[in-house]
VOKOL-11528 format. One record per residue (C-alpha): x, y, z. Coordinates in nm, 4 decimals. Layout:
N
<<X; Y; Z>>
...
This chain:
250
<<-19.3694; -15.1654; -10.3436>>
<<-19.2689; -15.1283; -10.6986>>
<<-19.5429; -14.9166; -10.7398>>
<<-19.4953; -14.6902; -10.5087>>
<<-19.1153; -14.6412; -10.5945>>
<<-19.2740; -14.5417; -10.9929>>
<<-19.4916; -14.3398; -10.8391>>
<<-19.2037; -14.1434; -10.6621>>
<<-19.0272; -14.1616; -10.9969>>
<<-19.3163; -13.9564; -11.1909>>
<<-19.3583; -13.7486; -10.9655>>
<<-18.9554; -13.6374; -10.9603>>
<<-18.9811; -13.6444; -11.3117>>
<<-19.3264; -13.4284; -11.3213>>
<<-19.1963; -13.1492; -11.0830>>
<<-18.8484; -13.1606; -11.2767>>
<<-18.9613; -13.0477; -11.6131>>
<<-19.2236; -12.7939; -11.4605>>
<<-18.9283; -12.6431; -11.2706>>
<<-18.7157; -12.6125; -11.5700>>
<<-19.0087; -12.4535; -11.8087>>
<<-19.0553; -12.2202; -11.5030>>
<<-18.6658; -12.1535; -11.5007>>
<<-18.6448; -12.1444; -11.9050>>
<<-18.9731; -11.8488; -11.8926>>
<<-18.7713; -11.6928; -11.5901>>
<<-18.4710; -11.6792; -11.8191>>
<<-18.6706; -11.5332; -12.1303>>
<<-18.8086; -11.2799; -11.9822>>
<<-18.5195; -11.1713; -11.7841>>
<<-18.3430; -11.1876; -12.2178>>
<<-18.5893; -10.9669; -12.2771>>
<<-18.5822; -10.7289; -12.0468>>
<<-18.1947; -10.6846; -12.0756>>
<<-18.2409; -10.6278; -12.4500>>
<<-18.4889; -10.3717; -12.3437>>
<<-18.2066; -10.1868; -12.1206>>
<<-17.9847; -10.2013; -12.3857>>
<<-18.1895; -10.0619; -12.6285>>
<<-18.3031; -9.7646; -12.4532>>
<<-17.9208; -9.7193; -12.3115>>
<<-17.8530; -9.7209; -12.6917>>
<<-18.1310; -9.4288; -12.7505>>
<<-17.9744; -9.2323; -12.5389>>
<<-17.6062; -9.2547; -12.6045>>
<<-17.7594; -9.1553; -12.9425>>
<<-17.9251; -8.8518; -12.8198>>
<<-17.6398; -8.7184; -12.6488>>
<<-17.4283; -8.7612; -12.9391>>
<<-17.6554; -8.5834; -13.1527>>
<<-17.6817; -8.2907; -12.8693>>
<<-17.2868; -8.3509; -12.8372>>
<<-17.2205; -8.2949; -13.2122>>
<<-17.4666; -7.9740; -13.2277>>
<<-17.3099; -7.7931; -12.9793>>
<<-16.9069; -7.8756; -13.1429>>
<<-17.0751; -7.7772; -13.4734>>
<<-17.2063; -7.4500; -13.2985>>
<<-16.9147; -7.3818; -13.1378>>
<<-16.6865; -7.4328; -13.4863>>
<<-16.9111; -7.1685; -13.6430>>
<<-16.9160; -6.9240; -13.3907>>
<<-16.5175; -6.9550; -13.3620>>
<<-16.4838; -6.9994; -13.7716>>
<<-16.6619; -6.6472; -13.7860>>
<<-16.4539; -6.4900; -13.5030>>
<<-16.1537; -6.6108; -13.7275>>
<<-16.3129; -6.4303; -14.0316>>
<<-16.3631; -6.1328; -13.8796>>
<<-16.0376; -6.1378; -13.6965>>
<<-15.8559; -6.1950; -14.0377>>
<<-16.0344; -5.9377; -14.1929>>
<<-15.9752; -5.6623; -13.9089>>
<<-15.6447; -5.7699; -13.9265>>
<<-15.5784; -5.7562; -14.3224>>
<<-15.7152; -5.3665; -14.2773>>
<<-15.4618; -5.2884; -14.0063>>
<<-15.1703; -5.4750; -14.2138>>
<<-15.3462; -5.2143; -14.5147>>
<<-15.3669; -4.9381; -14.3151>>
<<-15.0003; -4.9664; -14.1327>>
<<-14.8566; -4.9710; -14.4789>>
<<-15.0304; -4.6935; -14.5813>>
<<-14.9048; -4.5348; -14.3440>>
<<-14.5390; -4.6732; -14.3666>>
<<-14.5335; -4.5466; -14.7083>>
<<-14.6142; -4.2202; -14.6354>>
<<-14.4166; -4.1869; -14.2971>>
<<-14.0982; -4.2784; -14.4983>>
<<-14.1326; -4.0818; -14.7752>>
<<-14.1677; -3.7873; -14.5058>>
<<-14.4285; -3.6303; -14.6977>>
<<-14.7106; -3.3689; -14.5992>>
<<-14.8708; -3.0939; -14.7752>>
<<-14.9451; -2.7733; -14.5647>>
<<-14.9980; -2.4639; -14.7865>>
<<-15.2821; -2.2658; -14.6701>>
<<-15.1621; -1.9484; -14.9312>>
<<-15.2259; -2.1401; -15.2414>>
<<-15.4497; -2.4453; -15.1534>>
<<-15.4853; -2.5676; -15.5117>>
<<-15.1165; -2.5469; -15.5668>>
<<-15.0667; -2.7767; -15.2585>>
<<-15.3545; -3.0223; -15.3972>>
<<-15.1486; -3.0486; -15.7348>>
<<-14.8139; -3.1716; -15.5397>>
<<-15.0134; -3.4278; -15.3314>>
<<-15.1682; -3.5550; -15.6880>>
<<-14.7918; -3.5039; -15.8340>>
<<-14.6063; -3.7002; -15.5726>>
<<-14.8679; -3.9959; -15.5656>>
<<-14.8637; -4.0232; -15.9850>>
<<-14.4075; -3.9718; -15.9374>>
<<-14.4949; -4.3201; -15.6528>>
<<-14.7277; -4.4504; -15.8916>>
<<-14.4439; -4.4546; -16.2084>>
<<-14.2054; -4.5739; -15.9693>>
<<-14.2671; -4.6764; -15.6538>>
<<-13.8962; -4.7278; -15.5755>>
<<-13.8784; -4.3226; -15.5167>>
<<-14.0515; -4.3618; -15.1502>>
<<-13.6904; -4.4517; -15.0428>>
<<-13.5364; -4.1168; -15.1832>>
<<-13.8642; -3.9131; -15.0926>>
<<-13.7817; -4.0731; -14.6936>>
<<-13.3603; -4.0342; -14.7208>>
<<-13.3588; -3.6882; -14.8998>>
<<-13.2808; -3.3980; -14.6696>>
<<-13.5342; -3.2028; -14.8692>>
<<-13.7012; -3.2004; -15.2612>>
<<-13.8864; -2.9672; -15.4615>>
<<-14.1709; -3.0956; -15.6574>>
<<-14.3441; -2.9276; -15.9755>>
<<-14.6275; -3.1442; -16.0045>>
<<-14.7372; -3.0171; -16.4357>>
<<-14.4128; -2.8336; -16.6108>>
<<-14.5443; -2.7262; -16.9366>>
<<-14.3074; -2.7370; -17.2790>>
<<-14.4231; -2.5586; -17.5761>>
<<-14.2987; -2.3852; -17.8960>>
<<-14.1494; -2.4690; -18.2160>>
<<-13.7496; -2.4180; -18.2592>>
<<-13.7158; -2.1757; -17.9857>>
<<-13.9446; -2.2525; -17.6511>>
<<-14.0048; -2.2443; -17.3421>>
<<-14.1511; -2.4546; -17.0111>>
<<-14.2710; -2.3328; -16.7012>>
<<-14.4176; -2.4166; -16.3732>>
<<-14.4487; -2.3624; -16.0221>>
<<-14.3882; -2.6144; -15.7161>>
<<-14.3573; -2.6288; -15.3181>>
<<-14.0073; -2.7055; -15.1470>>
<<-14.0018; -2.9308; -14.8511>>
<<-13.7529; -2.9573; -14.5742>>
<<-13.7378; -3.2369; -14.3570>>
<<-14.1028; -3.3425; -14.5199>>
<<-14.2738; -3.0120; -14.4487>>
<<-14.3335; -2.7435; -14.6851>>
<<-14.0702; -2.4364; -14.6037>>
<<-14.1868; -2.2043; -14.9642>>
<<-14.3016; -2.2033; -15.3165>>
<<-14.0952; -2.2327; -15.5982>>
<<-14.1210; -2.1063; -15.9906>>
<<-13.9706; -2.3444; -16.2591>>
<<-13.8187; -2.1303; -16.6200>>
<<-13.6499; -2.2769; -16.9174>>
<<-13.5619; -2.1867; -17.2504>>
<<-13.5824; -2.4669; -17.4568>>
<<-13.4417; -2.4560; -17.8002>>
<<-13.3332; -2.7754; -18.1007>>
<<-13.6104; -2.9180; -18.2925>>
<<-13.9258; -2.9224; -18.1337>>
<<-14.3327; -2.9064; -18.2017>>
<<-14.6226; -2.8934; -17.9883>>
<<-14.6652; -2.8812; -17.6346>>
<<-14.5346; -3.1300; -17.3580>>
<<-14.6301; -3.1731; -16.9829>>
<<-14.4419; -3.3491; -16.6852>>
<<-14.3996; -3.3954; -16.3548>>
<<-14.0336; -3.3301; -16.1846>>
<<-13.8618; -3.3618; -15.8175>>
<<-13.5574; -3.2592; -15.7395>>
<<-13.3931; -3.4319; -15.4587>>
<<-13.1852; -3.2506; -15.2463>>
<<-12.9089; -3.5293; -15.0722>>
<<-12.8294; -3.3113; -14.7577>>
<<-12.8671; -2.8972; -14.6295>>
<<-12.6266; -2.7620; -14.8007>>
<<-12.7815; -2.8297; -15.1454>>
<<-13.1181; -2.7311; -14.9941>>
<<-12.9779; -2.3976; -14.9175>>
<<-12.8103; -2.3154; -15.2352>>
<<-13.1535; -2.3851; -15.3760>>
<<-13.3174; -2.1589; -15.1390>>
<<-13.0668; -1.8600; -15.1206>>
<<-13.0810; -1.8461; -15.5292>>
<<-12.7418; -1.9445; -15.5773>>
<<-12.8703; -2.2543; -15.7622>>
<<-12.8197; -2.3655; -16.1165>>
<<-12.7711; -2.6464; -16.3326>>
<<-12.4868; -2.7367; -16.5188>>
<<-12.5031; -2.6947; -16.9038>>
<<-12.5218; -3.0865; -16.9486>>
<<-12.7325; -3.1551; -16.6691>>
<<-12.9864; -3.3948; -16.7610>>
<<-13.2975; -3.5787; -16.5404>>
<<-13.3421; -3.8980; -16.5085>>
<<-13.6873; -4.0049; -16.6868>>
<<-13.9194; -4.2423; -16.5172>>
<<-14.0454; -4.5227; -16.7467>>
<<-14.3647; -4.7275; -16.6243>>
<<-14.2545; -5.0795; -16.5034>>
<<-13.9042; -4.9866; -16.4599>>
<<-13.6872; -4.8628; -16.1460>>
<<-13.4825; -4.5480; -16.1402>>
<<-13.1361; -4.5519; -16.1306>>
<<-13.0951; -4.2017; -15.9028>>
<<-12.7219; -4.0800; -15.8519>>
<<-12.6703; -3.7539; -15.6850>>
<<-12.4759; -3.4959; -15.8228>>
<<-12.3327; -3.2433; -15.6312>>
<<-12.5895; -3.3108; -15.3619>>
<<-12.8888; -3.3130; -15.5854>>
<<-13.0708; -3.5834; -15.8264>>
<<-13.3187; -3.4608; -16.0912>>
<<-13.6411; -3.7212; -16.1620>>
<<-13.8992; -3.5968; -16.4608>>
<<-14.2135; -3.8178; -16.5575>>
<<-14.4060; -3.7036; -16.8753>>
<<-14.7673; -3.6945; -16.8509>>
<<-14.9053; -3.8806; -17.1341>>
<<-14.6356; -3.9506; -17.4148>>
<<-14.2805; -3.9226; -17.4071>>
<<-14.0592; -3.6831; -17.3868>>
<<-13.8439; -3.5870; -17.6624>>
<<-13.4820; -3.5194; -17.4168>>
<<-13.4616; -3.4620; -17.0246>>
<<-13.1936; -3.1405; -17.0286>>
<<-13.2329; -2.9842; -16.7540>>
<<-12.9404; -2.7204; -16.8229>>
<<-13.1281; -2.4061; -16.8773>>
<<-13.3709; -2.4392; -16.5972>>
<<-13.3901; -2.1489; -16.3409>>
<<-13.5903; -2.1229; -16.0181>>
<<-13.7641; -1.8370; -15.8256>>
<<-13.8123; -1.9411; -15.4821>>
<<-14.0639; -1.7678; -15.1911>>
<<-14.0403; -1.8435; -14.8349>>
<<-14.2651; -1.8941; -14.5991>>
<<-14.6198; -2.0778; -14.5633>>
């Protein structure tokens, strides 16, 4: 009897153990195959990350160069509306088709007047009119003389042609060239000029532009004189004894 009940014993104790080495392989290879899973879940959570990342870094350099070029088109428009400010408010346009190469000196005269003193754009867009002589010539020694011929604008168009005399006289050698504008505050002073009942007072004087610094421009009964030498300085501004010729008509 006591046999038999060890016999039942070992043979528990046999089928025991080879059920739990079945249930330990079972367990193994059920480790395994989970690590599996997660490794290949891990591959591609990778790969899409790397995909993910390409395409952001595609799209950033497709929308960094649509900035560029944005910011560029848009720094030529900002360069382009000033331009074209500037020129709008000085109110200024060249149209003389009888003397071509007089009207390409004034264009060259007002830009190197801007370019001494850009502060004038504000009287060239507020004057009712001006009268630019883009090279007045001074020469003689003692007793000279300067000359030179403009165009008159009204409103910023070109209305005639003007001539520019003056007897110059005091201490004096060589030759001298400038630029002058005269600004004319409203009609009235405009018309004086045009009718040839202009003229200068005997101490008139201009006011001469010096590179880096602004004008200080007063009118004076309705107009304000502005010279700029061209290339050295000039030796006095009087304006007293200049006289003017003017033409009508484009």
């Amino acid at each position: 009897m006591k046999l038999i009940r060890l016999g039942i014993v070992i043979i528990v104790l046999a089928s025991t153990v080879i059920a739990c080495k079945e249930t330990k392989k079972g367990a193994e290879k059920d480790m395994q195959e989970a690590v599996e899973a997660v490794e290949e879940t891990a591959d591609d959570v990778s790969e899409a990350v790397t995909e993910a990342a390409e395409e952001v870094g595609a799209v950033m350099e497709d929308a960094a160069e649509d900035i560029g070029d944005a910011a560029v088109d848009a720094a030529e428009a900002v360069e382009g509306a000033v331009e074209g400010a500037v020129e709008k408010a000085a109110g200024f346009t060249v149209n003389f088709p009888k003397d071509s190469k007089l009207a390409t000196e004034v264009n060259d005269g007002y830009h190197g007047l801007i370019k001494s003193d850009p502060s004038l754009s504000k009287y060239f867009g507020k004057a009712y009119g001006y009268a630019i002589f883009p090279k007045i010539t001074k020469a003689g020694l003692g007793i000279g003389g300067a000359g030179g011929e403009g165009l008159v604008f009204e409103q910023g168009a070109v209305i005639g042609k003007a001539t520019l005399m003056q007897a110059t006289f005091g201490l004096q050698a060589g030759g001298q060239q400038y630029r002058e504008v005269i600004f004319f505050e409203n009609k009235a002073a405009l018309d004086r000029f045009t009718n040839g009942k202009f003229k200068f007072s005997g101490e008139a004087s201009a006011v001469a532009l010096k590179n880096g610094v602004s004008a200080d421009i007063a009118y004076q009964d309705g107009v304000a004189i502005v010279t700029d030498p061209m290339g050295g300085v000039m030796a006095e501004a009087s304006i007293g004894t200049q006289k003017f010729k003017y033409k009508a008509g484009i």
